[in-house]
Backbone as JSON Lines, residues from 0, in Angstrom:
{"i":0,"aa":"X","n":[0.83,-1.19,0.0],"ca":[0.0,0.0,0.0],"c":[0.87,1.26,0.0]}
{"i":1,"aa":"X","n":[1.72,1.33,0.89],"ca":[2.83,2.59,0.97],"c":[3.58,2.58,-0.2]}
{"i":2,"aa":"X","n":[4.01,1.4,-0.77],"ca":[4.51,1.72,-1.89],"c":[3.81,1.99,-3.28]}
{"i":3,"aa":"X","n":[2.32,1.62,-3.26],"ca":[1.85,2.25,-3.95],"c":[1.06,3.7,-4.09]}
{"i":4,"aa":"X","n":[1.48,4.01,-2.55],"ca":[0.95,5.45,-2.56],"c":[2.48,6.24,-3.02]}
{"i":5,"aa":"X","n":[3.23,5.7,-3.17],"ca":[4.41,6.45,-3.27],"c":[4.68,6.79,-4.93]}
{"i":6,"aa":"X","n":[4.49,5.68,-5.59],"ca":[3.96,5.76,-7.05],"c":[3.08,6.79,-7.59]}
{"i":7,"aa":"X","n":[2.06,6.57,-7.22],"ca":[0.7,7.92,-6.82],"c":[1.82,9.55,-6.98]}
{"i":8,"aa":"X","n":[2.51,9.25,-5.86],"ca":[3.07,10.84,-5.33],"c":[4.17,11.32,-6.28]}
{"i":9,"aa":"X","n":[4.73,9.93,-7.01],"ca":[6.0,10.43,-7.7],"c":[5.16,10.86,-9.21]}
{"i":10,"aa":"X","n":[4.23,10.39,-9.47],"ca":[3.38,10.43,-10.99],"c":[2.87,11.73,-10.78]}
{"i":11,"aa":"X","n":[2.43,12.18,-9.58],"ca":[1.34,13.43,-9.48],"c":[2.57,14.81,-9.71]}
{"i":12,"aa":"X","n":[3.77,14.49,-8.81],"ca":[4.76,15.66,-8.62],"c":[5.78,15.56,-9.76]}
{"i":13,"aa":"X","n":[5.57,13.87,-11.12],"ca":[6.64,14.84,-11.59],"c":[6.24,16.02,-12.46]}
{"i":14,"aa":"X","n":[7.77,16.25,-13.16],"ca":[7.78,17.39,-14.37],"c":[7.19,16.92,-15.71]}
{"i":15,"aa":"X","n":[6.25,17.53,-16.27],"ca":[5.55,16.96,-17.06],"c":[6.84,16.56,-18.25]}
{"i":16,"aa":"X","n":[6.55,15.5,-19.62],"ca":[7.65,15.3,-20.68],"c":[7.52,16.79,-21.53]}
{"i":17,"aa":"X","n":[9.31,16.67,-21.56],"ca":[9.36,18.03,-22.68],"c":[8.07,17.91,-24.0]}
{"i":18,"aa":"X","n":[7.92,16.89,-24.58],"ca":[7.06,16.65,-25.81],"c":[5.89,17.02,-25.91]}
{"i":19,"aa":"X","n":[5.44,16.85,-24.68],"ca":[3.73,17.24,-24.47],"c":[3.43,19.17,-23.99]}
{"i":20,"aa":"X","n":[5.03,19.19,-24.06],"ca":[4.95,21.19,-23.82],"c":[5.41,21.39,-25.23]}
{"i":21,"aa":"X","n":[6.32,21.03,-26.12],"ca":[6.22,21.23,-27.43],"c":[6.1,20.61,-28.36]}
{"i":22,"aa":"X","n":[4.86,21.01,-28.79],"ca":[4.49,20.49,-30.1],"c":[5.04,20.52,-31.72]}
{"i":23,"aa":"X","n":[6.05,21.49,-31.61],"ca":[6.81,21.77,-32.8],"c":[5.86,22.65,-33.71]}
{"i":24,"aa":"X","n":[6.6,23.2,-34.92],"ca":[6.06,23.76,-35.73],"c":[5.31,23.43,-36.31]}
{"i":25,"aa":"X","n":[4.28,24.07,-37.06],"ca":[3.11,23.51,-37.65],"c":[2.32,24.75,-38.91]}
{"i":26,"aa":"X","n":[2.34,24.15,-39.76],"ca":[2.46,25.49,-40.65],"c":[0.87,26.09,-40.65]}
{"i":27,"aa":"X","n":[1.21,27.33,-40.78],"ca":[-0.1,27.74,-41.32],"c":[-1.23,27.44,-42.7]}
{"i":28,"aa":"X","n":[-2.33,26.83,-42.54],"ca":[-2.65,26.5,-43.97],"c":[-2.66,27.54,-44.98]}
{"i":29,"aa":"X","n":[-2.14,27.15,-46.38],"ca":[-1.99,28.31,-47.34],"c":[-0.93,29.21,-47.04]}
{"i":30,"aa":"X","n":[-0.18,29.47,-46.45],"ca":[0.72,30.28,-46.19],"c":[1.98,29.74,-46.51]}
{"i":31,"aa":"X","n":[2.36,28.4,-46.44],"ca":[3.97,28.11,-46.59],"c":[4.43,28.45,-48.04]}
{"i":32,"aa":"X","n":[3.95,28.46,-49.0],"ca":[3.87,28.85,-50.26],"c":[4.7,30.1,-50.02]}
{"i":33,"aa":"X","n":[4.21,30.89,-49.47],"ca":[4.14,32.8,-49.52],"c":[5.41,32.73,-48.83]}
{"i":34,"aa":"X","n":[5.88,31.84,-47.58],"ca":[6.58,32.55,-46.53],"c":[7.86,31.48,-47.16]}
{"i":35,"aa":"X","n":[7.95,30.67,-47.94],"ca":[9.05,30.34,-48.65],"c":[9.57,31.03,-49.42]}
{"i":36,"aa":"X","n":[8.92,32.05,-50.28],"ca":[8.74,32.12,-51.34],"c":[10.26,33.57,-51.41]}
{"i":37,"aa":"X","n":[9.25,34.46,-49.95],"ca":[9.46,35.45,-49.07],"c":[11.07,35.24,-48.73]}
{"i":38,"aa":"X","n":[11.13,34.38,-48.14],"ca":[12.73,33.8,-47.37],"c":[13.07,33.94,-48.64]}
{"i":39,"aa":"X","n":[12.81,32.94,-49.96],"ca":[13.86,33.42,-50.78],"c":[14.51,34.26,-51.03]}
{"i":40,"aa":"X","n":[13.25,35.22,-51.54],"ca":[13.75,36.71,-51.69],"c":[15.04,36.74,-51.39]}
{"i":41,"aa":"X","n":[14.92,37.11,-49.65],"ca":[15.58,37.83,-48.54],"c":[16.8,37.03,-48.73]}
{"i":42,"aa":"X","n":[16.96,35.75,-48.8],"ca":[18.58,34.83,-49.25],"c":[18.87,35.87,-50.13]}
{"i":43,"aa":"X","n":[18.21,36.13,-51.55],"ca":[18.71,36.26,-52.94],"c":[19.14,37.78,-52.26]}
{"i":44,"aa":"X","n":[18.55,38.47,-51.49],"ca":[18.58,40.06,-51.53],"c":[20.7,40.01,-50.37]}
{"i":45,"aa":"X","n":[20.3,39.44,-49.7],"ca":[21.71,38.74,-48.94],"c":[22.95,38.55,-49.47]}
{"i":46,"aa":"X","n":[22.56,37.93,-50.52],"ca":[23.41,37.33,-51.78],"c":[23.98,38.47,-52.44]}
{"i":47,"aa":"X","n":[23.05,39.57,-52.82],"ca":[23.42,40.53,-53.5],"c":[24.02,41.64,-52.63]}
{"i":48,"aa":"X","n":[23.6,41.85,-51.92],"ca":[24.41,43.03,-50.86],"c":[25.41,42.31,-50.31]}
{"i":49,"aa":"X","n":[25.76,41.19,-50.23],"ca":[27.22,40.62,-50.12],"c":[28.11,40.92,-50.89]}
{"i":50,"aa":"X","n":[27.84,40.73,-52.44],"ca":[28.48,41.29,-53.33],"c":[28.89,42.41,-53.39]}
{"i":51,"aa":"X","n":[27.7,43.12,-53.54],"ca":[27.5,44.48,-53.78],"c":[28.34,45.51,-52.64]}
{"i":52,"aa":"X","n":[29.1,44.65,-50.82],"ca":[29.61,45.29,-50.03],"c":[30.72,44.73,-49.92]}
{"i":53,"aa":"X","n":[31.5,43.43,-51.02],"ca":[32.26,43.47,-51.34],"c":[33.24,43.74,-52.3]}
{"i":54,"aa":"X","n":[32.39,44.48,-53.27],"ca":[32.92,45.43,-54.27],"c":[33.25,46.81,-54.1]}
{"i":55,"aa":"X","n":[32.13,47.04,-53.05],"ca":[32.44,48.45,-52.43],"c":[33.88,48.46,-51.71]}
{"i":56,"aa":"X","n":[33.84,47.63,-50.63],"ca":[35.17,47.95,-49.81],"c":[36.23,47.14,-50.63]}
{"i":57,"aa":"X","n":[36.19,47.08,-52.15],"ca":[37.33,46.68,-52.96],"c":[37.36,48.01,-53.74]}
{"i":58,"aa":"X","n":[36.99,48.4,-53.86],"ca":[37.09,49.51,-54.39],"c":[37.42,50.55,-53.6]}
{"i":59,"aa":"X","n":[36.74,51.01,-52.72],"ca":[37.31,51.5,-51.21],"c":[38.88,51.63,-51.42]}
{"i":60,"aa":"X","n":[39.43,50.13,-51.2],"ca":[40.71,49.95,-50.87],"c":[41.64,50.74,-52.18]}
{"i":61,"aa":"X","n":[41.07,49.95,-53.5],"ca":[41.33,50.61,-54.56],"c":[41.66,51.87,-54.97]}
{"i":62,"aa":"X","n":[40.98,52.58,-54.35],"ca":[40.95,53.92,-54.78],"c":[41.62,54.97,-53.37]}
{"i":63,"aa":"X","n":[41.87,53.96,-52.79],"ca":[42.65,54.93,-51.34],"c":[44.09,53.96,-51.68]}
{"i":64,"aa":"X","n":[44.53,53.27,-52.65],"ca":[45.63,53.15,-52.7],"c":[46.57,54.18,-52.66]}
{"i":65,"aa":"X","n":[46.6,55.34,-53.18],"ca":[47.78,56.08,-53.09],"c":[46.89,57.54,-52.87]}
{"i":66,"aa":"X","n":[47.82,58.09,-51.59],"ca":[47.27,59.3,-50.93],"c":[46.34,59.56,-50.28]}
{"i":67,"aa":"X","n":[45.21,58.9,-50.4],"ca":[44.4,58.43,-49.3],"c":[44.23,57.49,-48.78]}
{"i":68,"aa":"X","n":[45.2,56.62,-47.82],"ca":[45.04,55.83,-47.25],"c":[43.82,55.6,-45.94]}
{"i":69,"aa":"X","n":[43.44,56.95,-46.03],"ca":[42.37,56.38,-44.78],"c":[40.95,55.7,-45.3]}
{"i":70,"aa":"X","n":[40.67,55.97,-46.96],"ca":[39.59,55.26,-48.36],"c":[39.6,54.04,-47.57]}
{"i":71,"aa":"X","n":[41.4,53.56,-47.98],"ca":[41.87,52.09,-48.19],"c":[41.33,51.61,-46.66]}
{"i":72,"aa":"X","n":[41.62,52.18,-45.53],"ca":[41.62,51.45,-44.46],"c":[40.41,51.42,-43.92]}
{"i":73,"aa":"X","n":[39.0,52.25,-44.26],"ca":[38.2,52.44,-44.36],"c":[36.83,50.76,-45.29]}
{"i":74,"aa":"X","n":[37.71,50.53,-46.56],"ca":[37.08,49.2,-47.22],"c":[37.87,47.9,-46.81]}
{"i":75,"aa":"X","n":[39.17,48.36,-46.13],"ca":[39.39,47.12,-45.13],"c":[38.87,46.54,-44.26]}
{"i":76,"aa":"X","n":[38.39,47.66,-43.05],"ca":[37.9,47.4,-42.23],"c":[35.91,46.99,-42.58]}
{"i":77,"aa":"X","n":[36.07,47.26,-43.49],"ca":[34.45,46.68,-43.93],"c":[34.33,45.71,-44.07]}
{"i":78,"aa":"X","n":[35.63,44.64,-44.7],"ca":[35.43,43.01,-44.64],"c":[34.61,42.49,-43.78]}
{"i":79,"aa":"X","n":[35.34,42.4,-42.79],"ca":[34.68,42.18,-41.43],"c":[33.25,42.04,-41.38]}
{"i":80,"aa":"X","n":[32.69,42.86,-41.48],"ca":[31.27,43.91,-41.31],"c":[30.47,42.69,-42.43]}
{"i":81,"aa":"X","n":[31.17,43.16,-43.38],"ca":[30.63,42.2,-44.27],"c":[30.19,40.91,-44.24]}
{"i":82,"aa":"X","n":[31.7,40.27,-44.22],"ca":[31.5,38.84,-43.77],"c":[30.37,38.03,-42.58]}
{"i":83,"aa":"X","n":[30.49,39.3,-41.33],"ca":[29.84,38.67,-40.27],"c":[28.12,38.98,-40.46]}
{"i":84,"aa":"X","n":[27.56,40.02,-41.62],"ca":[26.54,39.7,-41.88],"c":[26.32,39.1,-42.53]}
{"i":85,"aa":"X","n":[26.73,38.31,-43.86],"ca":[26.6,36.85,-44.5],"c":[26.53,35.99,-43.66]}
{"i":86,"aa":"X","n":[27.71,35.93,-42.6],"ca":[27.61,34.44,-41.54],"c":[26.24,34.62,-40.86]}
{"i":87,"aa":"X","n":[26.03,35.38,-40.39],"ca":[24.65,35.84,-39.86],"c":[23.13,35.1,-40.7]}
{"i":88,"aa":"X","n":[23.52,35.85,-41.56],"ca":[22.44,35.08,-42.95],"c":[22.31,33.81,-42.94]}
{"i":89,"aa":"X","n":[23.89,33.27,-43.02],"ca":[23.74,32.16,-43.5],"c":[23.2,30.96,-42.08]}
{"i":90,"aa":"X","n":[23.32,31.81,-40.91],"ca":[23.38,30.73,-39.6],"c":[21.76,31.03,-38.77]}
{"i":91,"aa":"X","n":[21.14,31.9,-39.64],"ca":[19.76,32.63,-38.95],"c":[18.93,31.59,-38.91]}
{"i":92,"aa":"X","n":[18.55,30.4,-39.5],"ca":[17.84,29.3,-39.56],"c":[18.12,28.44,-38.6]}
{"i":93,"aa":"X","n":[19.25,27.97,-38.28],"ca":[19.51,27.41,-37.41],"c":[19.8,27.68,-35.56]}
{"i":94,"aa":"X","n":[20.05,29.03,-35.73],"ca":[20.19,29.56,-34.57],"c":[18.78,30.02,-33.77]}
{"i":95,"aa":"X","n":[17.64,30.11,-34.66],"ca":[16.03,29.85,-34.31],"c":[16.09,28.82,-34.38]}
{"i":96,"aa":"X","n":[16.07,27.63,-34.95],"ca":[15.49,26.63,-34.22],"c":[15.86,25.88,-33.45]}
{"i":97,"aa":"X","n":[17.65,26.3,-32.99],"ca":[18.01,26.13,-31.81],"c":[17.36,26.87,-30.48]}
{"i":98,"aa":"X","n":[17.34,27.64,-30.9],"ca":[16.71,28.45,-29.26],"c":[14.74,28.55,-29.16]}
{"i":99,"aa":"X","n":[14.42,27.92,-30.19],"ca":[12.67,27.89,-30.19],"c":[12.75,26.01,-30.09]}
């Protein structure tokens, strides 16, 4: 009897399973179409201002080659900038559905 009231007490107090608090994603009907479609975009638009801010700070550098070196050090220091918003881009999917 005590040990089955003890059963009782451990079932009632535990922590419910992670699974039954998340259900995971679940799409909206009619909408995944749109919100794929959307993300693309925003990759393709990513894609292009990557480029487009690594031509700049090549050119930057380019054109502060001689006598203006502060141009040059100016599209150097943009790499950086650059790069870590591509990595950004490229890691935004995963870093939500790590933390959701």
């Amino acid at each position: 009897m005590l040990t089955h009231l003890a059963d009782v007490a451990l079932n009632v107090l535990a922590a419910p399973e992670p699974a039954d608090l998340d259900p995971g994603a679940i799409e909206i009907p009619g909408l995944g179409f749109l919100v794929t479609q959307l993300l693309g975009w925003a990759k393709w638009a990513l894609i292009v201002a990557g480029i487009l801010g690594m031509f700049i700070c090549a050119g930057m550098m380019i054109m502060g080659r001689r006598n203006r070196s502060s141009t040059a050090v100016d599209g150097a220091t943009g790499i950086p900038w650059v790069l870590g918003g591509l990595t950004l881009g490229a890691v935004a999917a995963t870093v939500v559905g790590a933390v959701l």
